[in-house]
C-alpha positions as CSV (number, residue, x, y, z in Angstrom):
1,X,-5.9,17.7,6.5
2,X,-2.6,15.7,7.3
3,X,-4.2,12.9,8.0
4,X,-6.6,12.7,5.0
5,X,-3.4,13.0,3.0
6,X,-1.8,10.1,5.1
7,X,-5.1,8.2,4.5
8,X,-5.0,8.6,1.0
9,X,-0.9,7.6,0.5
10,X,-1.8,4.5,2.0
11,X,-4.8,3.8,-0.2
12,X,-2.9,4.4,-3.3
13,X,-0.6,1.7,-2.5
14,X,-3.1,-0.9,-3.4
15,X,-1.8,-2.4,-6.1
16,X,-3.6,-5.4,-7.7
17,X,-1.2,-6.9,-9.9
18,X,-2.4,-10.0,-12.3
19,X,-1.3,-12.0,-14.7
20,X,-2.1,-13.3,-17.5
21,X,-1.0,-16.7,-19.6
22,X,-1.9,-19.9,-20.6
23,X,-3.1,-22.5,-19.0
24,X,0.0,-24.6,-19.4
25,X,2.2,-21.3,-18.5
26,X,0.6,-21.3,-15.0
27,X,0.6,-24.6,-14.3
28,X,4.2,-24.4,-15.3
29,X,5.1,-21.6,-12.8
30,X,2.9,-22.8,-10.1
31,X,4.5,-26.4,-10.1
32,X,8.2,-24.7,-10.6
33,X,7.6,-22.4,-7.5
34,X,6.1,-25.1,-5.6
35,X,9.6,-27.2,-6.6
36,X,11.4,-23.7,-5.3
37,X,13.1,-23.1,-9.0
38,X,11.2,-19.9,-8.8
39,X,10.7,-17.1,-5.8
40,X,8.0,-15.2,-5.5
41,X,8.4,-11.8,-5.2
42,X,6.0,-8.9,-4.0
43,X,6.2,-7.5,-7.5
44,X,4.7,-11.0,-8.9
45,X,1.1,-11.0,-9.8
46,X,-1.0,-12.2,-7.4
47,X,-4.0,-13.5,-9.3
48,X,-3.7,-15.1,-13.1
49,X,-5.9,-15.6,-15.9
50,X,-6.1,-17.8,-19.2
51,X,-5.6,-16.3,-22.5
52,X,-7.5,-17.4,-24.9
């Protein structure tokens, strides 16, 4: 039964974070991390979308 729980700890740790933004935000951020103006942290979303 330990071990489920363990098993189950782990899973809920999956986090899918995303973000959300304009085209021109993203570009934005991606070129200002690529220039090293911005870190990435973990807590940062890891996949982006448009708005509308």
């Amino acid at each position: 039964m330990k071990y489920l729980e363990e098993c189950a700890m782990k899973n809920d740790e999956r986090v899918l974070r995303i973000g959300i933004a304009s085209r021109e935000e993203i570009q934005a951020r991606t070129l200002a991390v690529v220039r090293g103006e911005i870190k990435v942290t973990a807590d940062d979303p890891k996949v982006w979308f448009n708005s509308v």
